[in-house]
Steps between C-alpha positions, in 0.01 A plus 500: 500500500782712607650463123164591327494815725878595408415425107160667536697834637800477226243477217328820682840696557610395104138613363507831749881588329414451185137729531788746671713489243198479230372841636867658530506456112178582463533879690832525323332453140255786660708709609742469120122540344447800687860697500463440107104645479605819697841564257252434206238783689776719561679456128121587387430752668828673367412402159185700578613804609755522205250402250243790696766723460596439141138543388446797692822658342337377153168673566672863585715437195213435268287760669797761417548384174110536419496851631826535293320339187189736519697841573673407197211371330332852601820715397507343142126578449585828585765535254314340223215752536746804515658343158193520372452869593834571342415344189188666445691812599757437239250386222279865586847687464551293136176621422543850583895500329 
């Protein structure tokens, strides 16, 4: 009886190590898992801001360049219609010569 109670414990001591060791590999794995998921937040979220602040660079760009575009757009209208002007000008002074 005495040698079924000795095997009895050394079966429960050699399952209780191994579910020890089991869940020391097991919170290791975890904690690998999780030190990986918070560089890949962190590399992310840096990747965010610099793509934020790349698009918000683009947007003033584009907005100056628009504003640039129409003063121009604006200034050669101008021009065109004070050709014109001069034109008939000249062609009235023709006339008159």
């Amino acid at each position: 009886e005495e040698m079924n109670g000795k095997h009895a414990y050394d079966m429960l001591m050699q399952d209780l190590t191994a579910q020890i060791a089991q869940a020391t590999q097991d919170r290791e794995g975890k904690s690998e898992a999780k030190a990986k998921a918070l560089q890949a937040k962190a590399d992310a979220e840096g990747d965010l801001k610099d793509t934020t602040d790349t698009r918000d660079a683009d947007q003033k760009y584009l907005d100056d360049l628009s504003a640039t575009c129409e003063q121009k757009a604006s200034d050669f209208e101008s021009r065109q219609q004070l050709r014109a002007e001069e034109i008939e000008a000249i062609n009235k002074a023709i006339e008159i010569i």
